[in-house]
N, C-alpha and C positions, 0 to 999 in steps of 0.2 A: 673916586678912585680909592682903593685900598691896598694897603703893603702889609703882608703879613709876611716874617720869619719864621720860620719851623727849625726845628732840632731834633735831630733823633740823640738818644741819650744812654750811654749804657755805662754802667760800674761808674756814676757820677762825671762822666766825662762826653763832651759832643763828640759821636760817629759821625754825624751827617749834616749840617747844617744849608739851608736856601732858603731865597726870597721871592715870592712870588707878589706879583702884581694884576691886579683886574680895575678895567676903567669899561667895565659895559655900561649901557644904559640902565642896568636893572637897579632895583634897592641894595641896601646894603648887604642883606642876609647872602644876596644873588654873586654879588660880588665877592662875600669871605667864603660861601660854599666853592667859588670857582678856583679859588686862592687855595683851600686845604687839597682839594681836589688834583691839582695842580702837583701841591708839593706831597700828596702820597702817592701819585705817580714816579715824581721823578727819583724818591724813594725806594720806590718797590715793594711799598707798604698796602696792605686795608683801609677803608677809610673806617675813621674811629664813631662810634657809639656818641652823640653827646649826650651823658648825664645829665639832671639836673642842675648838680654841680657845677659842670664844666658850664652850664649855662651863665649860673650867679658868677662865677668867679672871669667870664669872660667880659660880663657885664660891667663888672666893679673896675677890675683888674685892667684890661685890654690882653689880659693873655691867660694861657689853660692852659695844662696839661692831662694828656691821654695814656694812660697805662691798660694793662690786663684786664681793666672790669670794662677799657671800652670796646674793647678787642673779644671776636667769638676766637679768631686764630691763633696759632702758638707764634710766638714773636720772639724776633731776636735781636732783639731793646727792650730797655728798661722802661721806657718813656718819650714820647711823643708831645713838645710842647711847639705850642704856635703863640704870639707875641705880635699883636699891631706896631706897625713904626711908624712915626711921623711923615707924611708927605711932604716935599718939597715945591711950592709952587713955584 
């Protein structure tokens, strides 16, 4: 199972913030693709580009952020972060 929070972010402030949740059978990747997917739906967003970057620092971190270099579209936010949370058993 995985929880990831999203934020949409504009003039350093959250527009938008949810939590999404996925418990399928698949691997992990399966699971946070279902999870961003999720949350740039209920959004109304693109889903973002992942960088190299956003890779390492999602790795290290448990959390990225997504701006204009991951977007081909004109957007109206600043920033696009998602953040693992803890699960509760």
């Amino acid at each position: 199972m995985i929880k990831i929070w999203g934020k949409l972010i504009n003039n350093n402030k959250i527009i938008k913030d949810e939590v999404a949740i996925s418990d399928i059978d698949g691997d992990y990747q399966e699971n946070l693709k279902i999870c961003i997917t999720e949350l740039c739906n209920r959004f109304d967003i693109p889903k973002p580009y992942w960088l190299p970057s956003n890779m390492d620092e999602f790795n290290k971190r448990g959390k990225t952020s997504f701006d204009e270099d991951n977007f081909i579209e004109e957007l109206n936010f600043d920033k696009f972060t998602i953040e693992e949370l803890e699960v509760e058993e």
